[in-house]
PLY file of the C-alpha trace (Angstrom):
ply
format ascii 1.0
element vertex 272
property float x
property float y
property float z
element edge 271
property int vertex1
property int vertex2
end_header
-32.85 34.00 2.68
-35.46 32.53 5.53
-35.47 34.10 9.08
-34.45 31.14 10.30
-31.23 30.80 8.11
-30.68 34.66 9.08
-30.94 33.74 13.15
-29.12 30.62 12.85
-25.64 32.57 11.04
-26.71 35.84 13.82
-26.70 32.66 16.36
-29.52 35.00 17.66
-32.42 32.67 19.18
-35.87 33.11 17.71
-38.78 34.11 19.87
-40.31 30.84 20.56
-37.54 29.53 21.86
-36.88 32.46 24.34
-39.99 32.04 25.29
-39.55 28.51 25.86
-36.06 29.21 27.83
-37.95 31.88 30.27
-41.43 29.59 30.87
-38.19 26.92 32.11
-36.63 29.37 34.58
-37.90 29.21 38.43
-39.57 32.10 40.13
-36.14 32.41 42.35
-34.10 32.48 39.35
-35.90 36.03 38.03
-35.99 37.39 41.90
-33.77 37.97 44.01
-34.30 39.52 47.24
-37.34 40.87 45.54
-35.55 42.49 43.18
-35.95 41.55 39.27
-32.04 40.64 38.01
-31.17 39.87 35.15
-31.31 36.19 33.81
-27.79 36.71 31.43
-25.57 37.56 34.59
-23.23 35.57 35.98
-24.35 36.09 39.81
-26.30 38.83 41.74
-23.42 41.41 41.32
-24.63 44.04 39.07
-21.78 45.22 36.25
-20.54 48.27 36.55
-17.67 48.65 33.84
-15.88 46.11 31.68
-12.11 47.91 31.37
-11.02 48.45 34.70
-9.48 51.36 33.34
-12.88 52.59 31.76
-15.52 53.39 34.51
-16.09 57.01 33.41
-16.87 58.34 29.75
-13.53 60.41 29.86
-12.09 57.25 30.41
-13.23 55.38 27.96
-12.02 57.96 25.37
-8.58 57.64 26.61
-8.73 54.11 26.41
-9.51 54.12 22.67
-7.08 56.98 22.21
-4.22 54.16 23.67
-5.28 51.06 21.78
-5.94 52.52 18.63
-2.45 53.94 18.75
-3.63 57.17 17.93
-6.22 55.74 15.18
-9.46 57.19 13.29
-11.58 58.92 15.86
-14.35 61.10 14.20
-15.32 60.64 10.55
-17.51 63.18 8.45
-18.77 63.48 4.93
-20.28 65.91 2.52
-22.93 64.41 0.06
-21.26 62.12 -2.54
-17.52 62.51 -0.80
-15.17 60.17 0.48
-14.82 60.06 4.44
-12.50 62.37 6.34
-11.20 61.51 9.53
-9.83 63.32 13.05
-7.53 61.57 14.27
-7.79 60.51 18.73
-5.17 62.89 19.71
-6.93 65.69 17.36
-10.26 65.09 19.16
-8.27 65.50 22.08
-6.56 68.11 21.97
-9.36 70.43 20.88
-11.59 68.69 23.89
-8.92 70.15 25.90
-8.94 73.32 24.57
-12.35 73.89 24.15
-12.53 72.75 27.57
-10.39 75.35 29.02
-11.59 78.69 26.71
-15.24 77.66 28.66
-13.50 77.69 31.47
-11.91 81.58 30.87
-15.59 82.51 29.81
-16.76 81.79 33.40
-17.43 78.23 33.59
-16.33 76.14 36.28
-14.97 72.59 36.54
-17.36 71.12 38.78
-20.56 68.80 37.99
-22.43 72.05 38.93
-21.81 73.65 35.24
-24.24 72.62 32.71
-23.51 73.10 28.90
-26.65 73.35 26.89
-25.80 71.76 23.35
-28.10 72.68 20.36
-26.81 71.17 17.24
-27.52 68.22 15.32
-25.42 65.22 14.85
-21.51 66.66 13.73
-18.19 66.21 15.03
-18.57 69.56 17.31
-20.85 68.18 19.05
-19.05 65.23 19.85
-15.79 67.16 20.87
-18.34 69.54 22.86
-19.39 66.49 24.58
-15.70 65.44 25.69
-15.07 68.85 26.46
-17.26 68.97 29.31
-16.14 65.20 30.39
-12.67 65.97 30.12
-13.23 69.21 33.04
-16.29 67.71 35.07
-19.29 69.80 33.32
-22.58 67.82 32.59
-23.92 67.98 29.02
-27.49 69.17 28.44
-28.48 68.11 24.91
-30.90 70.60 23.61
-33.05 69.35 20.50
-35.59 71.33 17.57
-38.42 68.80 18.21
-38.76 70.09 21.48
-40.34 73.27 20.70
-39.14 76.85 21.93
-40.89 76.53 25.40
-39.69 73.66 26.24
-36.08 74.96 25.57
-36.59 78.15 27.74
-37.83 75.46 30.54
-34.80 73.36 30.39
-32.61 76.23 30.49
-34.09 78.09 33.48
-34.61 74.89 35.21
-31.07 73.23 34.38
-29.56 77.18 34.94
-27.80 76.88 31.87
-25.71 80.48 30.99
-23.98 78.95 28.16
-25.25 77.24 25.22
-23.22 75.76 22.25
-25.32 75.91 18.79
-24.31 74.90 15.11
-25.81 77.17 13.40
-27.06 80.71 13.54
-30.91 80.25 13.33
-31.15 78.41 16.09
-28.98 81.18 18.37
-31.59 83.72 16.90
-33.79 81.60 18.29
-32.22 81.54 22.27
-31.58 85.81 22.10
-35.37 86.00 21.24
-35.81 84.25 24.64
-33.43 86.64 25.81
-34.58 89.58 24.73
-38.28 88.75 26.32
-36.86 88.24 29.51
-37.50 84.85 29.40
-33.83 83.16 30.03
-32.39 85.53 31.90
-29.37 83.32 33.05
-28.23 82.95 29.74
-24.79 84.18 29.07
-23.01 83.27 26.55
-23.67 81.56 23.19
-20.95 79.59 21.16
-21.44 78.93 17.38
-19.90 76.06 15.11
-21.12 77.73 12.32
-20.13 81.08 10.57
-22.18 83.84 11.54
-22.59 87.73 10.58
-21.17 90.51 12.86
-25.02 91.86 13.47
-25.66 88.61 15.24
-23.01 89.58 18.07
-24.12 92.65 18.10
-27.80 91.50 18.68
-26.64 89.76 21.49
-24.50 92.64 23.03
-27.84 94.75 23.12
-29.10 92.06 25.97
-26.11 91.24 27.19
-25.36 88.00 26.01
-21.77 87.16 24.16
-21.63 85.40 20.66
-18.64 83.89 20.40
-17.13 80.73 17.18
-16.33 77.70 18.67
-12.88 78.17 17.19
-12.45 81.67 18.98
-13.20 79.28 22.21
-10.75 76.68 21.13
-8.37 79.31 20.67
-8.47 81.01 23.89
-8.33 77.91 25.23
-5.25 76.71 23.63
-3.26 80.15 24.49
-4.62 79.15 28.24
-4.30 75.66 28.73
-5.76 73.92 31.42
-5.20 70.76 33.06
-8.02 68.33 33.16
-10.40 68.03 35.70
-11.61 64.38 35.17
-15.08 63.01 36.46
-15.41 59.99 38.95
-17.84 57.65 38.60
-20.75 58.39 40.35
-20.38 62.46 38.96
-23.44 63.41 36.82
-22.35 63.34 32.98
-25.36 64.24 30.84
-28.86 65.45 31.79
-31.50 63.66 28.75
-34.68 66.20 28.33
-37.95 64.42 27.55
-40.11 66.27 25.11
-42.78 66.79 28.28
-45.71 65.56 26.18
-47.46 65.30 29.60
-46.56 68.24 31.24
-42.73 70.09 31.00
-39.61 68.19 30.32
-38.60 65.77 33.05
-34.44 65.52 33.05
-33.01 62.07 33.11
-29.69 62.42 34.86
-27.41 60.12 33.84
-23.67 59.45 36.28
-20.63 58.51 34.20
-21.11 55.10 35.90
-24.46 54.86 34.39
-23.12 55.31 31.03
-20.47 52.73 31.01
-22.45 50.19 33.02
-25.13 50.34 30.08
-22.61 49.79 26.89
-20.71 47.77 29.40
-23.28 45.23 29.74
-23.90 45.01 26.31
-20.57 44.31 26.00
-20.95 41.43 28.20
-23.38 39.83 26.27
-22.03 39.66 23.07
-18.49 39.06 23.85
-19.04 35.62 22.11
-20.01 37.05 19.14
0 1
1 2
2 3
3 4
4 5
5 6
6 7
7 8
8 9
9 10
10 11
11 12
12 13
13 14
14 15
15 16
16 17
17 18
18 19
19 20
20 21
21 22
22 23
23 24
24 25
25 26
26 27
27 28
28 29
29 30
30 31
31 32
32 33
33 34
34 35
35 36
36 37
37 38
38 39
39 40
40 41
41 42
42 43
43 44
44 45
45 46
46 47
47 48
48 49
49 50
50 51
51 52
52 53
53 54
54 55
55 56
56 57
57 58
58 59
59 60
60 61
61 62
62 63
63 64
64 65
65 66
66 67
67 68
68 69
69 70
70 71
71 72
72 73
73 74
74 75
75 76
76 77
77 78
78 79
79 80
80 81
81 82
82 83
83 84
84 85
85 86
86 87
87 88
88 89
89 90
90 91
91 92
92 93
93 94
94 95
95 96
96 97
97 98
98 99
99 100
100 101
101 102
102 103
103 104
104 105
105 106
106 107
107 108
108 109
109 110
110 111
111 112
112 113
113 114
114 115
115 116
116 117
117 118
118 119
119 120
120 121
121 122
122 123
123 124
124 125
125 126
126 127
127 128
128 129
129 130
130 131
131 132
132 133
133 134
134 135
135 136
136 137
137 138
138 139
139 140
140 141
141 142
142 143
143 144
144 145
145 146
146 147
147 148
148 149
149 150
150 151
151 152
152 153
153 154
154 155
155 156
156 157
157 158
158 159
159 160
160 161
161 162
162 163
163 164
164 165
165 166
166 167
167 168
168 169
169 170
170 171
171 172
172 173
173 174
174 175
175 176
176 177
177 178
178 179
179 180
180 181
181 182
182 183
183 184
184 185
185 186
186 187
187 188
188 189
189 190
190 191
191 192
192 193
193 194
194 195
195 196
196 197
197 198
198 199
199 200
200 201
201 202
202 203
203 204
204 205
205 206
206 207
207 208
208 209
209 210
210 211
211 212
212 213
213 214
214 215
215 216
216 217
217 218
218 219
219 220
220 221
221 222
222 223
223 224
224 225
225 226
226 227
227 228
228 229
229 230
230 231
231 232
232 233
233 234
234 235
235 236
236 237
237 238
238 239
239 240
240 241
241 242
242 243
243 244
244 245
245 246
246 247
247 248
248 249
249 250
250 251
251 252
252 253
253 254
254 255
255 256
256 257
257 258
258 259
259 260
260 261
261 262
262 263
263 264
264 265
265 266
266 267
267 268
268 269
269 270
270 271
């Protein structure tokens, strides 16, 4: 099939004739107030959410979990398996209880608690994730390509005590910063994974706690807590860069930053 035929069923235009639309558009159409805006919006109003009753990314999750009438939520696979699926209200309710065991391992409800996330892409993470939404913490992803001192940076500088990893190696890898003094706010380290009873007691010898993710979930559950949802303007994630010129810099990213992006992307393709 030609790239034409494909743009023409996409109804996406091709780049001569964006260029062509742009070179027609007046100076005063691309500034305003001597500010760039964007050509696709309706006025000078910037968006800011699309749902009026989705303008934070806790929100938006309880949104979903009403229209899809308790639908599919999270879906995982091993190799050469059939999908399985968590359910809205699952995802939910472990948030919530994940949520509240951080909160009886010392972790507060306030945008001032950071939760350092090491794990690769897995429905933990994404539960972690609403976890923290659902009670006010910001997420601080935490990533292998970023190389061991740039994770002991982030965590001093972003005064992270708890860190949630999937699997064992990696929390090997935050005690050894531990245990050379170089993280010394670190606290407490939850695992999705299994792990062996030496690793807990590795950490117990510099005074951090290894605890499962399902231990958390389970203190949690036995003591509930109400959410604490964000408002818009709260800090929801903090994006490391890999500090290829220097250390990390943090992107911080408000809940209203979030939902104003997919929002807006939204906007433009509600047509389609």
């Amino acid at each position: 099939m030609q790239t034409q035929e494909i743009l023409r069923i996409l109804r996406l235009p091709e780049l001569g004739d964006l260029g062509q639309f742009f070179r027609s558009l007046s100076a005063t159409t691309l500034d305003s107030g001597g500010a760039r805006r964007s050509v696709i919006g309706s006025g000078p109003q910037l968006l800011t959410h699309y749902y009026d009753d989705a303008r934070t990314m806790y929100q938006v999750f309880r949104r979903g979990l009403s229209i899809s009438g308790n639908g599919p939520c999270l879906g995982f696979r091993k190799p050469k398996q059939p999908y399985q699926w968590l359910s809205y209200q699952e995802v939910a309710d472990r948030a919530e209880f994940l949520g509240s065991g951080l909160l009886q391992h010392n972790c507060k409800a306030c945008t001032d608690q950071f939760i350092g996330v090491f794990a690769q892409n897995r429905p933990e993470w994404i539960i972690v994730e609403l976890a923290c939404y659902t009670y006010s913490m910001v997420v601080v992803p935490l990533y292998d390509t970023l190389g061991p001192g740039a994770i002991r940076y982030i965590i001093n500088t972003a005064d992270i005590s708890t860190v949630i990893v999937d699997k064992p190696q990696k929390a090997v890898l935050l005690l050894e910063h531990v245990e050379r003094k170089e993280t010394p706010g670190l606290k407490l380290i939850i695992l999705m994974d299994p792990f062996e009873e030496a690793l807990k007691e590795r950490g117990q010898k510099c005074g951090v706690v290894i605890k499962s993710m399902q231990a958390v979930e389970d203190c949690g559950q036995e003591n509930h807590q109400a959410p604490v949802p964000p408002q818009p303007d709260d800090l929801s994630i903090v994006c490391f860069t890999s500090g290829t010129t220097g250390n990390p810099k943090g992107a911080m990213l408000t809940h209203g930053n979030v939902v104003a992006d997919f929002s807006g992307f939204l906007k433009v393709t509600e047509d389609y």
